[in-house]
Biotite code that builds the C-alpha atoms (Angstrom):
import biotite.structure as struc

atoms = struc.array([
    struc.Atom([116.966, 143.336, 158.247], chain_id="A", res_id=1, res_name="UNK", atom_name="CA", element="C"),
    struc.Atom([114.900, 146.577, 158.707], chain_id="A", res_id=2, res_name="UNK", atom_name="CA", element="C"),
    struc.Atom([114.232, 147.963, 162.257], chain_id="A", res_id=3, res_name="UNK", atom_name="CA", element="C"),
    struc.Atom([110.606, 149.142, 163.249], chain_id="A", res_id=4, res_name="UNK", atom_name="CA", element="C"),
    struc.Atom([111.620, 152.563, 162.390], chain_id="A", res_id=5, res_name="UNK", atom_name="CA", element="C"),
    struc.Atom([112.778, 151.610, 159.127], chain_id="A", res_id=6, res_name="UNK", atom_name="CA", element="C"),
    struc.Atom([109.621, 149.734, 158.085], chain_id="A", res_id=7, res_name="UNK", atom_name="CA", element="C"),
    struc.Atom([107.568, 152.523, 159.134], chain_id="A", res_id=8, res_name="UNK", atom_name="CA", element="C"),
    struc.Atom([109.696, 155.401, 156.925], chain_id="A", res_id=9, res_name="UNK", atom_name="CA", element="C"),
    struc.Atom([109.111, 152.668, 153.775], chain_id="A", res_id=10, res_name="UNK", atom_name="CA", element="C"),
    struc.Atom([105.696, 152.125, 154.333], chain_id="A", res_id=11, res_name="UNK", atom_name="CA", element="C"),
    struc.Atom([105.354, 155.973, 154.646], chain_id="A", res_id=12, res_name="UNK", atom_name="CA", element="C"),
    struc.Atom([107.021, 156.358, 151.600], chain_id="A", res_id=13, res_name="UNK", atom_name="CA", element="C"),
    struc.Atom([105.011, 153.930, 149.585], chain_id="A", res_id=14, res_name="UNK", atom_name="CA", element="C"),
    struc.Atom([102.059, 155.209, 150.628], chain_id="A", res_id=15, res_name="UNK", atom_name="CA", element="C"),
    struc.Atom([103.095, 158.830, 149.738], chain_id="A", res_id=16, res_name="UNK", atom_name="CA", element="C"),
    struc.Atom([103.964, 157.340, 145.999], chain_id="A", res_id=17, res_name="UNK", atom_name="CA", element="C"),
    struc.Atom([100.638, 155.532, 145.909], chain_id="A", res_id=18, res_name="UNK", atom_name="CA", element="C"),
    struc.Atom([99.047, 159.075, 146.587], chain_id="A", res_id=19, res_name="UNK", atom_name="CA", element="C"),
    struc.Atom([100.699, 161.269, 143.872], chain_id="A", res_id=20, res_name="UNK", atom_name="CA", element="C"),
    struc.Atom([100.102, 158.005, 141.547], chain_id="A", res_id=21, res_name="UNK", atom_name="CA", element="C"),
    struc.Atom([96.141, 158.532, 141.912], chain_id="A", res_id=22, res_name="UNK", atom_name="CA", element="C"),
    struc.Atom([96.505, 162.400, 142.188], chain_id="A", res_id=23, res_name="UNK", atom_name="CA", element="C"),
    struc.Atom([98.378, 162.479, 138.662], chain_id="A", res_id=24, res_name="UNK", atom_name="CA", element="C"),
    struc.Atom([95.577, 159.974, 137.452], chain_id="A", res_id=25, res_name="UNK", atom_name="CA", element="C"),
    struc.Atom([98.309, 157.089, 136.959], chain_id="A", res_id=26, res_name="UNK", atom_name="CA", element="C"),
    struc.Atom([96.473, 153.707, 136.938], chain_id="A", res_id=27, res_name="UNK", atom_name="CA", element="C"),
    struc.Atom([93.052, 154.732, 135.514], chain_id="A", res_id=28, res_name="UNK", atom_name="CA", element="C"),
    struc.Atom([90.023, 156.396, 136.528], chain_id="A", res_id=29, res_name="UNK", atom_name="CA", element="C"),
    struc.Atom([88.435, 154.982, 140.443], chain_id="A", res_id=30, res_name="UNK", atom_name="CA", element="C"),
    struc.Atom([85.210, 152.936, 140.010], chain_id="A", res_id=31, res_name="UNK", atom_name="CA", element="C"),
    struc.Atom([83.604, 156.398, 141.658], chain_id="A", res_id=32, res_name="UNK", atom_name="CA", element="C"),
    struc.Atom([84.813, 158.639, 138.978], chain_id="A", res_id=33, res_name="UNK", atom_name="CA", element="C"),
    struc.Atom([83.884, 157.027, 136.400], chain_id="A", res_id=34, res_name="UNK", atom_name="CA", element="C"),
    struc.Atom([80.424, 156.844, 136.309], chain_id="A", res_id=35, res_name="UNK", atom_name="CA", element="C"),
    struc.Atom([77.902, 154.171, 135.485], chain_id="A", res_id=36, res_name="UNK", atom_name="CA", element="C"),
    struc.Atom([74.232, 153.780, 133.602], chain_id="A", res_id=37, res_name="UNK", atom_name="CA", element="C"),
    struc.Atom([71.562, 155.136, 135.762], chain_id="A", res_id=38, res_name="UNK", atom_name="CA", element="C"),
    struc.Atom([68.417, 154.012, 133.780], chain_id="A", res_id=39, res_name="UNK", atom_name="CA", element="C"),
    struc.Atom([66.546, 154.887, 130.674], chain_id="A", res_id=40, res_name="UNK", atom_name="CA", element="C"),
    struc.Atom([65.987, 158.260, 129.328], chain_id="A", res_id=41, res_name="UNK", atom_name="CA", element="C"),
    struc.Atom([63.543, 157.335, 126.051], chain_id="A", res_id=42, res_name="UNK", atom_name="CA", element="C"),
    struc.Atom([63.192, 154.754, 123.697], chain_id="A", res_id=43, res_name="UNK", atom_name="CA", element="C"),
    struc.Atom([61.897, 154.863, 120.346], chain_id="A", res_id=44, res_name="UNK", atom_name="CA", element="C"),
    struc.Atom([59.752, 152.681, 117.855], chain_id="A", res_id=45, res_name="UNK", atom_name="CA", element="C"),
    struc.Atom([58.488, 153.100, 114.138], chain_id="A", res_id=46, res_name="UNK", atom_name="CA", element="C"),
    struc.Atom([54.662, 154.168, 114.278], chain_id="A", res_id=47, res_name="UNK", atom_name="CA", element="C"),
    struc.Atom([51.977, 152.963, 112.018], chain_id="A", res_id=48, res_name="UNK", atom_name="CA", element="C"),
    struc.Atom([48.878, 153.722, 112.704], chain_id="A", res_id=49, res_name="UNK", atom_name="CA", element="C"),
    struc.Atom([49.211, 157.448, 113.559], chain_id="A", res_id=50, res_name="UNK", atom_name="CA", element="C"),
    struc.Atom([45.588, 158.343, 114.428], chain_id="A", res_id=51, res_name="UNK", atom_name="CA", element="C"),
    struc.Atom([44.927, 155.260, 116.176], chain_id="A", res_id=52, res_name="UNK", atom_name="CA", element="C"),
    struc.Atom([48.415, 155.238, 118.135], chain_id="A", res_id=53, res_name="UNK", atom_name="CA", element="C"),
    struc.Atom([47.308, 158.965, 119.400], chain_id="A", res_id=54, res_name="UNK", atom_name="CA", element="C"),
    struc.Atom([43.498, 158.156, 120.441], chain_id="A", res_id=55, res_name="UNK", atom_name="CA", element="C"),
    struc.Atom([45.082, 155.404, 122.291], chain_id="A", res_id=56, res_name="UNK", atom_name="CA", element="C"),
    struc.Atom([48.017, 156.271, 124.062], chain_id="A", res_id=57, res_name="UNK", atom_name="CA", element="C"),
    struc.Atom([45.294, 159.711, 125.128], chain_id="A", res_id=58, res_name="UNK", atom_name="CA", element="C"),
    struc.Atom([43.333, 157.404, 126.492], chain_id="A", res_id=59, res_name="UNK", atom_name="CA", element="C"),
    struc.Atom([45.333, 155.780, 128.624], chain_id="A", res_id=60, res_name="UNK", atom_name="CA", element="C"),
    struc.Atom([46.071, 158.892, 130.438], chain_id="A", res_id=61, res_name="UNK", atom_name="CA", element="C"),
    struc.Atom([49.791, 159.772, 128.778], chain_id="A", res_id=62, res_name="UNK", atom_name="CA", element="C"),
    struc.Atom([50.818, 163.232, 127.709], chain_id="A", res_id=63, res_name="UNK", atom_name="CA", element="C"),
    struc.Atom([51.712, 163.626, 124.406], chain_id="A", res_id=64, res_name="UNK", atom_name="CA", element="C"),
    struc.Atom([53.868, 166.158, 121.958], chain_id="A", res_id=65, res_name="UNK", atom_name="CA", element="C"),
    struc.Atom([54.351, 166.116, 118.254], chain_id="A", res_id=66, res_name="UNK", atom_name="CA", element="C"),
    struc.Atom([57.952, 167.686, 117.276], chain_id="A", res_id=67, res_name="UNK", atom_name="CA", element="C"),
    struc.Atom([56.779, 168.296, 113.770], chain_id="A", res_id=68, res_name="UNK", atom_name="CA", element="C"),
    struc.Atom([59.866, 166.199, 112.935], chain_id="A", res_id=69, res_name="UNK", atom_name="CA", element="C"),
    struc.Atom([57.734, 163.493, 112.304], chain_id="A", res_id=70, res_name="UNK", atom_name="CA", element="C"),
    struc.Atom([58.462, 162.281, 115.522], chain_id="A", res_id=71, res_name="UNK", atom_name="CA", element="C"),
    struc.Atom([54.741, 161.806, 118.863], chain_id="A", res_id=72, res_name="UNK", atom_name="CA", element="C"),
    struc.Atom([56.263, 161.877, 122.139], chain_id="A", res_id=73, res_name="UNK", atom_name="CA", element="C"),
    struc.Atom([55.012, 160.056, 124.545], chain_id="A", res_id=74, res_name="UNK", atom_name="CA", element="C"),
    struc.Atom([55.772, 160.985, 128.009], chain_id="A", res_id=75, res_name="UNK", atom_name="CA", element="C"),
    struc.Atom([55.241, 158.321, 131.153], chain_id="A", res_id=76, res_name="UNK", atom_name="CA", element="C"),
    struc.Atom([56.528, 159.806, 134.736], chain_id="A", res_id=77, res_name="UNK", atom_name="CA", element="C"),
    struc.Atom([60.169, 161.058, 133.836], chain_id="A", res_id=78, res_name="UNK", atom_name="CA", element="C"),
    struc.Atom([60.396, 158.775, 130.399], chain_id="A", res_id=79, res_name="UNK", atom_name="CA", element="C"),
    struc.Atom([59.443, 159.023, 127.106], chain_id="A", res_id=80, res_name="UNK", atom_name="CA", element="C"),
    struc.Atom([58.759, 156.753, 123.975], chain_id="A", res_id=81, res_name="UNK", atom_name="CA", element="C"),
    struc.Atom([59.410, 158.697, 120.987], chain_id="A", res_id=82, res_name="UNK", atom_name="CA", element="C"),
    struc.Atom([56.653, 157.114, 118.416], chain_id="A", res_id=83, res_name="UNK", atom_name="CA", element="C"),
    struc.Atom([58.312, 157.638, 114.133], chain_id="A", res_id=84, res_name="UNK", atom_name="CA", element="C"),
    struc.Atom([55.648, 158.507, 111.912], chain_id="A", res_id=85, res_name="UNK", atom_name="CA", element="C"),
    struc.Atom([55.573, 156.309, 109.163], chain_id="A", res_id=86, res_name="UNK", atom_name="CA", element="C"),
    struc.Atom([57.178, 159.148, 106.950], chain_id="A", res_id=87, res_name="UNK", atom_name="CA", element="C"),
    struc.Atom([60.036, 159.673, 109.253], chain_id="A", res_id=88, res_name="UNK", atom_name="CA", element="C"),
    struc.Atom([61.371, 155.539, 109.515], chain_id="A", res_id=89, res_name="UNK", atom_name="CA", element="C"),
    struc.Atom([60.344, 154.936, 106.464], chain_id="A", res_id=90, res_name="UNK", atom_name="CA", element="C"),
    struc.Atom([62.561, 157.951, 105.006], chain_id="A", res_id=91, res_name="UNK", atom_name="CA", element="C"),
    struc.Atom([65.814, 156.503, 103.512], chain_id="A", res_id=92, res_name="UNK", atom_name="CA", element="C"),
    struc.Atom([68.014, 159.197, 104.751], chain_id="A", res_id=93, res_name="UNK", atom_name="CA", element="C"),
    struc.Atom([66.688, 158.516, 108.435], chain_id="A", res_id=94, res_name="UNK", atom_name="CA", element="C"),
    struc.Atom([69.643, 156.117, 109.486], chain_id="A", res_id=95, res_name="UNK", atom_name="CA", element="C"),
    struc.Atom([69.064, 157.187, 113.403], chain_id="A", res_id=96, res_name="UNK", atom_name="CA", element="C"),
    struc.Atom([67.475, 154.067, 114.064], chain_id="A", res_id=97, res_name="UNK", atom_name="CA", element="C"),
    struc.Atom([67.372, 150.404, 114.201], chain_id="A", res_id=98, res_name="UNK", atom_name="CA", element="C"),
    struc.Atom([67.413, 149.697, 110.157], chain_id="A", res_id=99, res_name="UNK", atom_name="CA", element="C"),
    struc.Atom([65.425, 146.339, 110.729], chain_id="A", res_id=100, res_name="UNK", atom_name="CA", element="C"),
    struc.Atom([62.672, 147.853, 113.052], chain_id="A", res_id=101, res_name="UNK", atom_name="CA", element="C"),
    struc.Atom([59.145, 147.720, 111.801], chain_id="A", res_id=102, res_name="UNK", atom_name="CA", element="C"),
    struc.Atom([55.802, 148.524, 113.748], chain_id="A", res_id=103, res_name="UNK", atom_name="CA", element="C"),
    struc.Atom([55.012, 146.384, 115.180], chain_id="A", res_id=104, res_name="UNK", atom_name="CA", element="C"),
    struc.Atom([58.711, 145.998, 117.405], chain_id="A", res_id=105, res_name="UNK", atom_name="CA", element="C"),
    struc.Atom([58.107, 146.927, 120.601], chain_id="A", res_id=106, res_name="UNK", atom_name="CA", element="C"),
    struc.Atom([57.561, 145.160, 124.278], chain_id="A", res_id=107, res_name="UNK", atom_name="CA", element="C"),
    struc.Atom([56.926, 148.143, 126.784], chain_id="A", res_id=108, res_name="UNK", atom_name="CA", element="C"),
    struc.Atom([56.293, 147.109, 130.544], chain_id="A", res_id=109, res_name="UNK", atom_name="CA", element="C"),
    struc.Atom([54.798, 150.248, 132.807], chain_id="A", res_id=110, res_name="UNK", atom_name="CA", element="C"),
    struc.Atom([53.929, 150.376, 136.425], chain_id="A", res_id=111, res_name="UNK", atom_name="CA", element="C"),
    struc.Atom([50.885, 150.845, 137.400], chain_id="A", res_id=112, res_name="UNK", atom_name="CA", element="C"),
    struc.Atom([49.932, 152.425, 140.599], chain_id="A", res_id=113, res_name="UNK", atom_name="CA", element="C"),
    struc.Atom([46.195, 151.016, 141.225], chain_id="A", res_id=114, res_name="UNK", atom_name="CA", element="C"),
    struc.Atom([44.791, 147.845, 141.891], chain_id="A", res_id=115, res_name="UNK", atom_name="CA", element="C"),
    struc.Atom([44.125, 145.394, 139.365], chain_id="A", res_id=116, res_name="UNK", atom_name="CA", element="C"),
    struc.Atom([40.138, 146.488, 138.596], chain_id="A", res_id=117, res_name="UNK", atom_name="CA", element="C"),
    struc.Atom([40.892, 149.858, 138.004], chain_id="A", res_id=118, res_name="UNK", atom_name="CA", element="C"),
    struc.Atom([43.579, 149.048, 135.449], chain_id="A", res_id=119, res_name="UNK", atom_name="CA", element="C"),
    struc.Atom([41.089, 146.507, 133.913], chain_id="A", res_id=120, res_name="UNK", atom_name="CA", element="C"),
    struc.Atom([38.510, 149.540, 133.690], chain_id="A", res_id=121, res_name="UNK", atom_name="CA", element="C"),
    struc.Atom([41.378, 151.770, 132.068], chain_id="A", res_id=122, res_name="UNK", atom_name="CA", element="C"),
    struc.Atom([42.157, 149.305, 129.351], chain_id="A", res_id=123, res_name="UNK", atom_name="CA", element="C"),
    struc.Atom([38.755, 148.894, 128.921], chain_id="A", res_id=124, res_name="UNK", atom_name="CA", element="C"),
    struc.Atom([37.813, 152.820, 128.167], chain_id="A", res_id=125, res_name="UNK", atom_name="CA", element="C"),
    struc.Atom([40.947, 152.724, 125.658], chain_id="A", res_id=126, res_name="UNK", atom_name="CA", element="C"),
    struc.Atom([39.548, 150.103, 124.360], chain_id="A", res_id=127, res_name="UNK", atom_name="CA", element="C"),
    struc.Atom([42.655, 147.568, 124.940], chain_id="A", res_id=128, res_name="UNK", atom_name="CA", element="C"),
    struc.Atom([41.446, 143.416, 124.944], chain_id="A", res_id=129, res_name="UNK", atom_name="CA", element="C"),
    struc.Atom([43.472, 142.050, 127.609], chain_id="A", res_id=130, res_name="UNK", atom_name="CA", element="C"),
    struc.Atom([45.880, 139.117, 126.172], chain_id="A", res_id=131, res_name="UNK", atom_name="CA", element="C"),
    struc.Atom([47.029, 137.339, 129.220], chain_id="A", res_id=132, res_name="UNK", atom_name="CA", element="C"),
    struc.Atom([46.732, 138.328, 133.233], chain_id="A", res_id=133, res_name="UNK", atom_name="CA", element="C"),
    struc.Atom([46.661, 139.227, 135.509], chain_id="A", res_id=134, res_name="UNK", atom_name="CA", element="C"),
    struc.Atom([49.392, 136.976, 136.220], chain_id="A", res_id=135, res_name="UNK", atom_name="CA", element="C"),
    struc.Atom([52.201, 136.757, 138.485], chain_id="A", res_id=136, res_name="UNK", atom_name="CA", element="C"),
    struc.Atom([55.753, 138.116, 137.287], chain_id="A", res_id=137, res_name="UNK", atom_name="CA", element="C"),
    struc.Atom([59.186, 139.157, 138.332], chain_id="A", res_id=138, res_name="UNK", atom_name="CA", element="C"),
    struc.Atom([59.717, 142.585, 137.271], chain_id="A", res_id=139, res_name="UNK", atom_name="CA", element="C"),
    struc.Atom([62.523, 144.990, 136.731], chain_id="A", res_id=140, res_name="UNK", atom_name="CA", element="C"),
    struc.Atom([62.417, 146.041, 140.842], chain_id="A", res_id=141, res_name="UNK", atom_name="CA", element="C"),
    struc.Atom([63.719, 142.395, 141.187], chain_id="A", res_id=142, res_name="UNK", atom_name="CA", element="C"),
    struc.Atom([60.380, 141.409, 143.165], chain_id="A", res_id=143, res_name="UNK", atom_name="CA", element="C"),
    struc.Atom([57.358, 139.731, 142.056], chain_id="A", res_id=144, res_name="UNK", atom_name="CA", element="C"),
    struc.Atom([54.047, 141.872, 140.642], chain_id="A", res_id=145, res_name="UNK", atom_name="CA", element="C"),
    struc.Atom([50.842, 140.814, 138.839], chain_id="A", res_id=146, res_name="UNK", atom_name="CA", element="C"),
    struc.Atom([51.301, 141.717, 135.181], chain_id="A", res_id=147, res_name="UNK", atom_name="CA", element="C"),
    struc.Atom([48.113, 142.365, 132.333], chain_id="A", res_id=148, res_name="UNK", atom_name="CA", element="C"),
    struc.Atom([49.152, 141.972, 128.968], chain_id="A", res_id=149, res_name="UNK", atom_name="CA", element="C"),
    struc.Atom([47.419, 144.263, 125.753], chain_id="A", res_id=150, res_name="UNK", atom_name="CA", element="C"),
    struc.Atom([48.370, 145.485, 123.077], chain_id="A", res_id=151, res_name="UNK", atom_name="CA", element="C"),
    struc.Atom([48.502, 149.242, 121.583], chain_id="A", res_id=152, res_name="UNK", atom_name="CA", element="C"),
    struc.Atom([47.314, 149.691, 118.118], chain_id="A", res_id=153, res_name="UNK", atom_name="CA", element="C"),
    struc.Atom([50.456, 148.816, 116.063], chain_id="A", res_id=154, res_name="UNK", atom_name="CA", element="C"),
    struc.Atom([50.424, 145.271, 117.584], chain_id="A", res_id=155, res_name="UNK", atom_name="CA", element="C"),
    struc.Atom([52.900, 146.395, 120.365], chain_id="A", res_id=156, res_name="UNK", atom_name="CA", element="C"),
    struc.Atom([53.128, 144.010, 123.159], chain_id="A", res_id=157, res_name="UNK", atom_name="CA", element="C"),
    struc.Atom([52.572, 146.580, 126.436], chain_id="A", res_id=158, res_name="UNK", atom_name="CA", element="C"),
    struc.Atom([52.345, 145.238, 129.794], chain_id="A", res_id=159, res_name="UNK", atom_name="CA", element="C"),
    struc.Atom([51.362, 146.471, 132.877], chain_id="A", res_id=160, res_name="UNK", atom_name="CA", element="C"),
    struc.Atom([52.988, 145.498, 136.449], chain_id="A", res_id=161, res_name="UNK", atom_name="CA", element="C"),
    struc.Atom([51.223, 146.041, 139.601], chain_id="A", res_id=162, res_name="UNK", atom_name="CA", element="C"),
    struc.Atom([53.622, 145.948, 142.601], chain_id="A", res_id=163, res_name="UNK", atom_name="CA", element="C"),
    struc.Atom([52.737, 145.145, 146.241], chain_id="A", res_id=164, res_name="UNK", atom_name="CA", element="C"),
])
């Protein structure tokens, strides 16, 4: 049987191991090394209706860039949706993309910062028809807002969530 002194001098030791273990990297990285998905950067959808997709997305008060890779960039806050022109997804060599994605794909949700009339009165100077809302909905804060529902025009579902 081991005396006090003894258990201490093994425990010592083990724990000494269990440090140059980590230190060497035995045993894989720590959960706090390695990282983990912060949020989104950018998505991107195939774009029809060039023209129409511009006046639009300018009228609802987004800043947008053309590459002049066939590619509109439309920036919200610290996102972007990159918008294909039709040349650019429709291109055969293009194979950066979702093969099976045609306008229109896309289901955007935004946050709006307003009340619910002066989003109405946005939608209405970009000339959006409201589909559904404003209706109650559990967004991606994991609390409840009042969504509206329009869409861009490609046909892309875009909602809008209004937090408390």
């Amino acid at each position: 049987m081991l005396d006090k002194s003894s258990r201490r001098r093994f425990i010592r030791r083990i724990a000494a191991a269990g440090a140059a273990f980590g230190a060497m990297g035995v045993g894989g990285p720590s959960a706090q090394n390695m990282g983990r998905v912060r949020g989104f950067d950018h998505v991107a959808l195939p774009m029809a209706n060039t023209d129409a997709m511009r006046t639009f997305y300018k009228a609802l008060g987004f800043d947008l860039v053309e590459s002049g890779r066939g590619t509109m960039s439309v920036y919200v806050g610290d996102n972007m949706i990159n918008f294909h022109l039709p040349a650019r997804w429709q291109d055969k060599t293009f194979t950066n993309r979702a093969p099976a994605a045609v306008p229109p794909c896309g289901d955007l949700c935004f946050v709006w910062e307003g009340t619910v009339e002066s989003l109405q009165t946005m939608l209405e100077r970009a000339g959006a028809k409201i589909e559904t809302g404003p209706v109650p909905r559990e967004g991606g804060r994991r609390k409840t807002g009042t969504s509206v529902y329009v869409r861009d025009p490609d046909g892309n579902l875009l909602e809008f969530m209004i937090y408390p």
